[in-house]
C-alpha positions, 0 to 999 in steps of 0.5 A: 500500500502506498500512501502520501505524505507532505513532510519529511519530518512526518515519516518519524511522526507517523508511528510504526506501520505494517512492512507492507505500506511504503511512504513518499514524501511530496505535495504531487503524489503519484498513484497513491491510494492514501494521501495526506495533502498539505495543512491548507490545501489551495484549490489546485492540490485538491484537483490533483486528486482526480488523477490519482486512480488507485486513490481510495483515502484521503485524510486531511491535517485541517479540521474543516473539510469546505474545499475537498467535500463533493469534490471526491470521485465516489469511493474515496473515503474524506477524512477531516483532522478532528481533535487535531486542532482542539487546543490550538483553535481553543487557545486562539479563541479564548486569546482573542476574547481576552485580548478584545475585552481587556483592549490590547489591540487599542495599547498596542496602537498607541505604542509607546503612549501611557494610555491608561484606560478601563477595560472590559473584562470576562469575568461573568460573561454569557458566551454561546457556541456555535458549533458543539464538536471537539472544538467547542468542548475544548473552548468551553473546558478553557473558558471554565476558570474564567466565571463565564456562563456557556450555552452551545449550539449545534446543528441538532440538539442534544442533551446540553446542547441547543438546536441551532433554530434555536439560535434567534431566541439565544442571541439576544442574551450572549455577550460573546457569541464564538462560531466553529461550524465547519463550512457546508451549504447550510452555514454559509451565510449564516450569520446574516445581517439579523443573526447580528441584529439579534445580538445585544449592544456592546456584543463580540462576535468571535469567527474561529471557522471560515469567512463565508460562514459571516456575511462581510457586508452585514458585519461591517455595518454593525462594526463600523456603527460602534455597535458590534465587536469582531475577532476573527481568524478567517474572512471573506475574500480570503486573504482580506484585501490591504485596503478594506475598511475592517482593517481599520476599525478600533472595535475588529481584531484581524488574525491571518488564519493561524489559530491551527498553525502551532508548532504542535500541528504536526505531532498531532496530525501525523499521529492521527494519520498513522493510526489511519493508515494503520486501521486501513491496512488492517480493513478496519472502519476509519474515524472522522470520516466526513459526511455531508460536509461534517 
């Protein structure tokens, strides 16, 4: 069995496999049948998927799965990294709430001025996730310490966990409201211009899943009012061009898609890649198997 890795470094990282599986290192496989693509795969990667025929797995080192979903030919089983990315996109979101609520960003603008101010703080906060997988439970287990009260969504309920239909009567008490659905049809646009006129006065939104999932027009008029907050990893267009105004208001703090991109990635991806390879070797079932784009 031949299988396709994008780092030299992940051979040692993969973990004992069966004598009968071969690894290559590239980004351009060749007649593979289990391809581990690069973090962030570009449009163009993805294609290349159609020319592999042997092709039967490809397991991804991102936790969302937006642009390879349907674009697989029938057979070839998606795997997404679940669970990979829960501490790193976790400890951004919680960075991002505290960074936003105590003002850094307005101390870092002001250099070297003593700029003293009050700030905001988290401490008894109302927060609502939306998007109750891994990720979510990992930023609700570190919001914890914090005395916040945490509500999560998800796309059906659960014990615990909210319906998103639920999400027009919900908003109007969040403070932070963090979204982590994955990108599909049914979340693109999702926070719409009266998902955001559902949130009270003053709130934060916090984007840790992808930029479509924001319609950007709707959430530049609520930030460029005074009304609204917004931290965000991801945007769209995608990289946001110099010249859009979200870059310049005080209330929106911008990071350029790295809540995942820690030096731990690859130690956990290629971890989870090798129990995959292990368990396809072996015809065992694969975990994190993506279905309708989940």
């Amino acid at each position: 069995m031949k299988v396709c890795i994008p780092h030299e470094d992940g051979l040692a990282l993969l973990g004992p496999l069966p004598a009968a599986v071969s690894v290559t290192v590239s980004v351009t496989p060749d007649d593979v049948e289990f391809w581990v693509p690069p973090f962030l795969a570009s449009p163009d990667v993805v294609e290349l998927a159609a020319s592999l025929p042997r092709l039967a797995v490809v397991q991804l080192m991102s936790a969302g799965a937006d642009r390879w979903a349907g674009r697989l030919r029938p057979g070839v089983q998606l795997c997404d990294a679940r669970g990979v990315h829960d501490s790193s996109t976790s400890e951004w979101v919680v960075a991002a709430i505290l960074a936003y609520l105590r003002d850094f960003p307005h101390f870092v603008r002001t250099g070297r001025e003593w700029s003293y101010r009050q700030t905001d703080e988290l401490a008894g906060k109302r927060v609502l996730i939306v998007g109750a997988g891994s990720i979510g439970a990992a930023v609700e287990a570190r919001l914890a310490p914090f005395e916040v009260s945490v509500t999560s969504v998800a796309r059906r309920a659960r014990d615990g966990v909210h319906g998103v239909e639920e999400l027009p009567s919900l908003l109007p008490s969040a403070d932070v409201v963090v979204l982590l659905v994955p990108l599909t049809p049914e979340t693109t646009g999702l926070v719409s211009a009266s998902f955001l006129a559902a949130m009270p006065d003053g709130a934060l939104l916090v984007n840790a899943a992808r930029g479509p999932v924001v319609d950007t027009g709707a959430i530049l008029a609520e930030t460029a009012s005074g009304r609204l907050g917004y931290a965000t990893d991801v945007t769209d267009p995608e990289p946001l061009p110099a010249s859009h105004p979200l870059w310049d208001l005080p209330n929106v703090l911008i990071t350029p898609h790295v809540a995942g991109s820690v030096r731990g990635l690859l130690r956990r991806a290629y971890a989870l890649a090798g129990d995959q390879v292990r368990r396809f070797a072996a015809g065992q079932p694969l975990i994190n198997v993506v279905v309708d784009g989940y």
